[in-house]
C-alpha positions as a printed NumPy array, in Angstrom:
array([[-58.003,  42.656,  33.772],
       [-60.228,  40.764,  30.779],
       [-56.93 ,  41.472,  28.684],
       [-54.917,  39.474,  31.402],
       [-57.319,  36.925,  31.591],
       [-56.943,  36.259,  28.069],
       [-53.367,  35.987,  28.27 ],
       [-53.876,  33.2  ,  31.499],
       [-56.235,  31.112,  29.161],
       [-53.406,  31.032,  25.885],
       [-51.127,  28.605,  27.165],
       [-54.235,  26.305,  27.818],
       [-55.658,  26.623,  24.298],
       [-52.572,  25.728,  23.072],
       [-51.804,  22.793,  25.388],
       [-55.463,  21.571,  23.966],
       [-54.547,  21.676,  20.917],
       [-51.115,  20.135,  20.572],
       [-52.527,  17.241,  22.731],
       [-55.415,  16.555,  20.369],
       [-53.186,  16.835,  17.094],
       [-50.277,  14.514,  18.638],
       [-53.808,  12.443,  19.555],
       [-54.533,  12.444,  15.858],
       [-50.837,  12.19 ,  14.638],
       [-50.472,   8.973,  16.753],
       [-53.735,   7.19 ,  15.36 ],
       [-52.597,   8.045,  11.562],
       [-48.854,   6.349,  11.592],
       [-50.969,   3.657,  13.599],
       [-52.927,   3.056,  10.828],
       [-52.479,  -1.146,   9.977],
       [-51.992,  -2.671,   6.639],
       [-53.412,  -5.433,   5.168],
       [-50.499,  -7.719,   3.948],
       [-51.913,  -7.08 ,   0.592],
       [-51.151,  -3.533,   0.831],
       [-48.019,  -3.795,   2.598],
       [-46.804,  -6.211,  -0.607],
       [-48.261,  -3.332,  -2.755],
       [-46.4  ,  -0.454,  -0.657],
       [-43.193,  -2.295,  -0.71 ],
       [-42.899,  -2.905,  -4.584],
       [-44.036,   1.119,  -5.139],
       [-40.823,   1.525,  -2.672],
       [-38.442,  -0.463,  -4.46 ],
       [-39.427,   1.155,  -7.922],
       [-38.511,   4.643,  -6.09 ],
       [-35.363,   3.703,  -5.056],
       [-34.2  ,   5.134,  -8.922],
       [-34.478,   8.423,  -8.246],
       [-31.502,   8.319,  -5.106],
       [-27.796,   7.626,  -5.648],
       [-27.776,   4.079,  -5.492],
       [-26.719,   2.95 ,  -1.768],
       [-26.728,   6.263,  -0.163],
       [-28.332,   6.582,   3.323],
       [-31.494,   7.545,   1.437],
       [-31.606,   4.604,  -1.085],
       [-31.045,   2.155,   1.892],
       [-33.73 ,   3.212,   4.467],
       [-36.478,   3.191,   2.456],
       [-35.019,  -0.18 ,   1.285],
       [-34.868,  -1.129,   4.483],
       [-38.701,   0.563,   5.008],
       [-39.653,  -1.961,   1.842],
       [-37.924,  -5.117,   3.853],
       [-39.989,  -4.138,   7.27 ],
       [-43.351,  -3.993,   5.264],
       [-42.498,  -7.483,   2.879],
       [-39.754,  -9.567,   4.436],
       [-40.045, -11.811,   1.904],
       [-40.073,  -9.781,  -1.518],
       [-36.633, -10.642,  -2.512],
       [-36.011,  -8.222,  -5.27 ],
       [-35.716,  -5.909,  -1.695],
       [-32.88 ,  -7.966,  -0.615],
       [-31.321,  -8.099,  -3.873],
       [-30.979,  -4.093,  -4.443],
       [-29.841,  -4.054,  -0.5  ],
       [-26.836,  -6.206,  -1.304],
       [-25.977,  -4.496,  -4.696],
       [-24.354,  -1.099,  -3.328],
       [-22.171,  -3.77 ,  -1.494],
       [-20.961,  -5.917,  -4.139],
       [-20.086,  -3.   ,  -6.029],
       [-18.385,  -1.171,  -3.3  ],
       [-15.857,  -5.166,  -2.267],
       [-17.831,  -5.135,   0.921],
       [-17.836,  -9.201,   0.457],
       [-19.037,  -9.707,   4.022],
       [-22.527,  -8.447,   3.078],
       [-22.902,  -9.316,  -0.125],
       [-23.677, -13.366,   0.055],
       [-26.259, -12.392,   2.993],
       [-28.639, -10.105,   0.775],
       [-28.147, -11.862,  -2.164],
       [-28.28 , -15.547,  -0.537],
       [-31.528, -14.473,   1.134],
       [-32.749, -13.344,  -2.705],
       [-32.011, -16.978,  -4.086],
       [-33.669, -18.126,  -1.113],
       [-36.961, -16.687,  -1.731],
       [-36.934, -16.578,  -5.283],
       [-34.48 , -19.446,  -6.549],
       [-35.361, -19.244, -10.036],
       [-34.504, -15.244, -10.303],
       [-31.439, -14.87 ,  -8.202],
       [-29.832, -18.708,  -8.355],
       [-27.758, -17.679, -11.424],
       [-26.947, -14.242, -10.635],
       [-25.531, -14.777,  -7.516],
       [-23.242, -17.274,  -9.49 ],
       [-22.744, -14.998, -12.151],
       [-21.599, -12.726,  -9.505],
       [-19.208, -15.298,  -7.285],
       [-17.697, -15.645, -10.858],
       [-16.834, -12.12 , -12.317],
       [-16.812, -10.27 ,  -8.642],
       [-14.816, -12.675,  -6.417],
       [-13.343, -15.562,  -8.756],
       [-14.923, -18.536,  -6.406],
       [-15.328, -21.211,  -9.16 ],
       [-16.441, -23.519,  -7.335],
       [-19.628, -21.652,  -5.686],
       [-20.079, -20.279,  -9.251],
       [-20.424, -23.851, -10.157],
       [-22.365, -25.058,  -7.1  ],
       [-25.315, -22.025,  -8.655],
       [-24.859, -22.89 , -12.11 ],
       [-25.656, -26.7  , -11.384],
       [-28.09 , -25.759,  -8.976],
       [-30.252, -23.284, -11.396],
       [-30.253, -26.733, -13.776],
       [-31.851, -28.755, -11.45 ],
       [-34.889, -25.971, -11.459],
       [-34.951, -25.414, -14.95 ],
       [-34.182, -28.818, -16.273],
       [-33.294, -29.202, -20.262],
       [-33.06 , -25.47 , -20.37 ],
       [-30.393, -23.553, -20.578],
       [-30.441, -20.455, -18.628],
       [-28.735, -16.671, -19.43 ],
       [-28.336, -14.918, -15.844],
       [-27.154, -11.225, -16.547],
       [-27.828, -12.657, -20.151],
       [-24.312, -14.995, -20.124],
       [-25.068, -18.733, -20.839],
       [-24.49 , -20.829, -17.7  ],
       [-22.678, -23.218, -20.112],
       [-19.913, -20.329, -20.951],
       [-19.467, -19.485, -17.596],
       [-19.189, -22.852, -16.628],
       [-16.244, -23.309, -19.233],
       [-14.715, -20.003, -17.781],
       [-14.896, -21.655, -14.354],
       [-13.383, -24.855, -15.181],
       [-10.795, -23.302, -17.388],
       [ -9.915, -21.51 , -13.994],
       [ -9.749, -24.237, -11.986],
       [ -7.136, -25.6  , -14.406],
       [ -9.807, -28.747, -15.872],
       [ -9.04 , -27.705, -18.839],
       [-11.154, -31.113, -20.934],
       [-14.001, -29.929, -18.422],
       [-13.889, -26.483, -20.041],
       [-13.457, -26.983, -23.763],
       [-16.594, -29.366, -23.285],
       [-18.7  , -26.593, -21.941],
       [-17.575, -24.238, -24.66 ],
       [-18.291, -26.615, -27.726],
       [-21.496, -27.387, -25.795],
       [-21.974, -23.32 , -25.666],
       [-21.142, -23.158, -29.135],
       [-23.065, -26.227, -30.438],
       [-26.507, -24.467, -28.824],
       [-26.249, -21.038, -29.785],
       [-25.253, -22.02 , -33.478],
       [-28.473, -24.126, -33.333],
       [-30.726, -20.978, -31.324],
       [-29.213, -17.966, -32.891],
       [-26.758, -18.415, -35.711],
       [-22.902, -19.373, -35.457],
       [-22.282, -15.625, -36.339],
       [-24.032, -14.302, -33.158],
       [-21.903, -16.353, -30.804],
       [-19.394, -13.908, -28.715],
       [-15.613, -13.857, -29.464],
       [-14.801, -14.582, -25.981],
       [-15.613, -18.214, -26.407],
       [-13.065, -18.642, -29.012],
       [-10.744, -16.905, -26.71 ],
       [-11.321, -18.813, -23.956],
       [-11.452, -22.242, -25.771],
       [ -8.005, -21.398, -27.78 ],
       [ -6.118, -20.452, -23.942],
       [ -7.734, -24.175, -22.733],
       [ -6.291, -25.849, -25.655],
       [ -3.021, -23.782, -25.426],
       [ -2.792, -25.002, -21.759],
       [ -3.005, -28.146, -22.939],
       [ -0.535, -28.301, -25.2  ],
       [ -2.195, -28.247, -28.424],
       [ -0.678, -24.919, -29.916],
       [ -2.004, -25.592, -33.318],
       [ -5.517, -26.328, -31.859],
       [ -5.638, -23.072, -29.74 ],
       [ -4.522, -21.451, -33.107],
       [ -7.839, -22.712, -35.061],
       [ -9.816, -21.541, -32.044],
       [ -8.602, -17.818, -32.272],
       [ -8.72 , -17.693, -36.065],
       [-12.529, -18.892, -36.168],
       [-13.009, -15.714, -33.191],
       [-11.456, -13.703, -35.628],
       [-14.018, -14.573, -38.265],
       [-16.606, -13.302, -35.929],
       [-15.014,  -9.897, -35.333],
       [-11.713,  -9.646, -37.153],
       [-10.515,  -6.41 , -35.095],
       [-10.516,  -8.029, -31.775],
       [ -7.477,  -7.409, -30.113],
       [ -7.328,  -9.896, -27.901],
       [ -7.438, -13.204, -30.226],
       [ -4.894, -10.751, -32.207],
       [ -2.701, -11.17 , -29.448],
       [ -3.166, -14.467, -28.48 ],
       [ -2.306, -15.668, -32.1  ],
       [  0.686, -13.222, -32.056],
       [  1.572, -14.981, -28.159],
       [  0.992, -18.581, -30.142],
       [  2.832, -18.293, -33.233],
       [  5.823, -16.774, -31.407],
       [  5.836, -19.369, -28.917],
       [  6.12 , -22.005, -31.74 ],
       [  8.719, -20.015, -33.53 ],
       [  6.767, -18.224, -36.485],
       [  8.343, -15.176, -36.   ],
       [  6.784, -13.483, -39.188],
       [  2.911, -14.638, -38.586],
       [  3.291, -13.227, -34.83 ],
       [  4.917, -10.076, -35.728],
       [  2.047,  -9.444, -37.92 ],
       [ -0.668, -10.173, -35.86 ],
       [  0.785,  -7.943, -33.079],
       [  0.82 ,  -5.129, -35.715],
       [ -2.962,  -5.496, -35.925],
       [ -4.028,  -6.206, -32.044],
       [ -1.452,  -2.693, -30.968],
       [ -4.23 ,  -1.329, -34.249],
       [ -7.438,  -2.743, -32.38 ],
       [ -6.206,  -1.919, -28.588],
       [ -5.491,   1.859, -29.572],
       [ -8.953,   1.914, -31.095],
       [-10.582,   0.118, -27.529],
       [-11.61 ,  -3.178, -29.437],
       [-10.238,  -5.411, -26.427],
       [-12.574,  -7.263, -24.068],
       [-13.39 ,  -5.347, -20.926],
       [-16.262,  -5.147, -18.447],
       [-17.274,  -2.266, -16.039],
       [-16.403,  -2.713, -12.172],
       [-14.229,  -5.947, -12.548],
       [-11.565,  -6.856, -14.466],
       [-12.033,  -9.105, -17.474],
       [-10.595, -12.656, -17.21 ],
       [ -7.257, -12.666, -19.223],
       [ -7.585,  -8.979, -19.409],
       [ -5.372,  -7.23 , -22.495],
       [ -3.189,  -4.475, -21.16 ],
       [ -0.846,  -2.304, -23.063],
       [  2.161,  -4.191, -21.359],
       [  1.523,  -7.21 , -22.868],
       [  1.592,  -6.17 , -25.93 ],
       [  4.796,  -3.758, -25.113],
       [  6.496,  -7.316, -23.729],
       [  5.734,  -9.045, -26.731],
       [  7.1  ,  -6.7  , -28.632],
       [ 10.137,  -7.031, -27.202],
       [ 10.5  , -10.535, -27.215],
       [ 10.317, -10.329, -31.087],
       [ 12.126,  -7.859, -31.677]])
């Protein structure tokens, strides 16, 4: 009988003690922040994020626990919009990262530009940052994803077919880092760029001085070898062209051409265009 009564009053224990732990359960994820810590609970998020696969259902909740507690730390909104730039999902992308230049113009101004310019080609919002991130930073000139605003600029223009527009912004490119860091520290790619504006032109012998003083900077890059091979046999030297084809087929099969990881590189060098001109010598 006591045995049985024992077994009447278990059900009852246990009801009294679920209740009072849910009781105590409820009161701890209750528990209010002050928005000091919530700032402070966010950014510890955010730096966690590194150890998940970057946009995975993991990596985006507790980015999207980080945005709940600070709604207006915009590094958050940044690393939200990344998996989707990465991924072409373009409908997302301006949201997150126009809502990081929002809160923090200085930091995300010229990346999102940056990013309008390499990601989805639009020159003219490119332009619209790069202009923008001057009128914050005023007689400086700024290095988003560490690219001069300047060079891009001259990339953008040379896109949009303003071709006077974009050999300005390269000499002014050149012209500043010759004066910051050295004339031998400048990239290639500006001499490349600025030789295919004045070949647009039509200044062939212009464009030609352009891709010769790239190729004192790094004499093994295939695509000014190219582009001098494309010139000369354009204008007729046959002999000048077929030798500077010999030596950008040399630099491509060694990987000395420009490239960039997730997008394709503006004038990108492929092995067909080298096949092509080939045959158009030969």
């Amino acid at each position: 009988m006591v045995q049985r009564k024992h077994l009447l009053l278990l059900p009852l224990l246990l009801l009294v003690l679920f209740t009072s732990c849910g009781q105590q359960r409820h009161h701890w994820y209750r528990k209010s922040f002050s928005p000091e810590e919530k700032t402070a609970l966010a950014r510890t998020l955010v730096d966690g994020i590194s150890n998940y696969y970057q946009g995975s259902p993991a990596c985006q909740l507790i980015l999207e626990e980080a945005r709940t507690l600070d709604p207006n730390n915009a590094l958050v909104y940044r690393e939200i919009g990344v998996p989707y730039l990465k991924r072409g999902i373009a409908s997302a992308f301006p949201h997150y990262y126009g809502k990081a230049a929002d809160l923090d113009p200085l930091g995300w101004t010229g990346w999102r530009g940056y990013l309008y310019l390499y990601f989805y080609h639009d020159y003219e919002r490119a332009l619209t940052d790069f202009n923008r991130l001057d009128t914050i930073t005023p007689g400086v000139v700024d290095y988003p994803q560490s690219v001069s605003v300047d060079f891009m600029r001259g990339i953008c223009y040379l896109q949009l077919g303003q071709y006077p527009s974009a050999i300005s912004y390269f000499d002014q490119h050149i012209k500043y880092e010759t004066g910051v860091t050295g004339f031998k520290y400048i990239a290639p790619e500006t001499f490349l760029f600025r030789g295919i504006a004045y070949l647009k032109m039509g200044d062939p012998a212009t464009a030609i001085q352009s891709f010769e003083t790239g190729l004192t900077l790094e004499d093994y890059n295939a695509d000014l070898l190219y582009w001098l091979a494309k010139t000369h046999a354009q204008e007729g030297h046959t002999a000048q062209a077929r030798r500077y084809l010999a030596q950008a087929r040399q630099a491509f099969a060694k990987n000395d051409y420009n490239r960039r990881p997730y997008v394709e590189e503006f004038y990108q060098l492929y092995e067909t265009d080298l096949t092509a001109l080939a045959s158009v010598l030969n």
